[in-house]
C-alpha positions as CSV (number, residue, x, y, z in Angstrom):
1,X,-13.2,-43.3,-67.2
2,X,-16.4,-45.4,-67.1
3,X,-15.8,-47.1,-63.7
4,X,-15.5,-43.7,-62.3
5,X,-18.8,-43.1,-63.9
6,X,-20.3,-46.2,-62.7
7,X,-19.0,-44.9,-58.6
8,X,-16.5,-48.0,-59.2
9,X,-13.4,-46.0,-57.4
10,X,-12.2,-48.6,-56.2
11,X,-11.3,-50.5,-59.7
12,X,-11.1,-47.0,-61.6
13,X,-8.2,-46.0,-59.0
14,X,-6.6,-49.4,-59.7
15,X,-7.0,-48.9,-63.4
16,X,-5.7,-45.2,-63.2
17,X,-2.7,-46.2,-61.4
18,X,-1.5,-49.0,-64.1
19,X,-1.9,-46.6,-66.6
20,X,0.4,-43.8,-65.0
21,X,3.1,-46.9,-64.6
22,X,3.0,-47.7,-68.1
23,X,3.1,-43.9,-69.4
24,X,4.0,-41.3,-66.2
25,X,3.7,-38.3,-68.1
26,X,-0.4,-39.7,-69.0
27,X,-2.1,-36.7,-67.6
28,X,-5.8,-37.8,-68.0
29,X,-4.4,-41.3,-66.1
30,X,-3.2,-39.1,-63.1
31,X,-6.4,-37.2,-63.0
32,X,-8.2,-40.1,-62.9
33,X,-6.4,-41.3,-60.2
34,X,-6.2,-38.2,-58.0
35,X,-10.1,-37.8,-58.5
36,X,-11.0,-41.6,-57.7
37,X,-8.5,-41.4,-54.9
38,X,-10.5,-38.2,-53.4
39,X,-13.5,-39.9,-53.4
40,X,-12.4,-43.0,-51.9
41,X,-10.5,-40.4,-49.2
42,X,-7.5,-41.5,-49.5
43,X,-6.6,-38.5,-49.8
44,X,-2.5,-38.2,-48.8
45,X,-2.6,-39.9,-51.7
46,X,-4.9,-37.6,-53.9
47,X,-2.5,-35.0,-52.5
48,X,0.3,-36.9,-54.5
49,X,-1.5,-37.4,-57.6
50,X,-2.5,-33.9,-58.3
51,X,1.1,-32.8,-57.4
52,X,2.6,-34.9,-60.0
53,X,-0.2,-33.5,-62.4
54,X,0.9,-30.3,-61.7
55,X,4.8,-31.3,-62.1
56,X,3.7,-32.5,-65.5
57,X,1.2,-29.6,-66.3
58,X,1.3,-26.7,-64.1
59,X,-1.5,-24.8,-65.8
60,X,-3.9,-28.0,-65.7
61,X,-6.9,-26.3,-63.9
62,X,-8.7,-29.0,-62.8
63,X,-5.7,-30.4,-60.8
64,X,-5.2,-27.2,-59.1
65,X,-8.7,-26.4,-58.6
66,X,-8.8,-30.1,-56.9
67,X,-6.0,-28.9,-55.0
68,X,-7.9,-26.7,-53.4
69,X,-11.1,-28.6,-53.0
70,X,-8.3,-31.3,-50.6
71,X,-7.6,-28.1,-49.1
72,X,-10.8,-27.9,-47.9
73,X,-11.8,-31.4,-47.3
74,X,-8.7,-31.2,-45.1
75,X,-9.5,-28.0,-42.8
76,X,-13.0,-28.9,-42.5
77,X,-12.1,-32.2,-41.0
């Protein structure tokens, strides 16, 4: 997404989240979203995006491997 690109989370999040509404099974939208929301550390929420990625696509890697990144965010806190 190019506002992600641009370190726009804040819009890209927004942008993200529209386009899971419109089409929840959009995988690219929710990893857009998860991402954007880690950045902007919200991340309860991030935790909930890359979920339902998972629930959509349980072998998508790089939801799972951001998974584990929250993990650590969150014990290193």
């Amino acid at each position: 997404m190019d506002l992600a690109r641009q370190n726009q989370f804040t819009e890209a999040a927004e942008c993200s989240q529209q386009a899971t509404t419109l089409k929840p099974a959009f995988l690219e939208a929710w990893t857009n979203l998860e991402n954007c929301q880690l950045m902007l550390q919200r991340l309860d929420e991030a935790k909930a995006s890359y979920e339902r990625a998972l629930s959509i696509d349980p072998d998508d890697r790089t939801a799972r491997q951001n998974l584990g990144i929250l993990s650590e965010i969150r014990q290193n806190r």
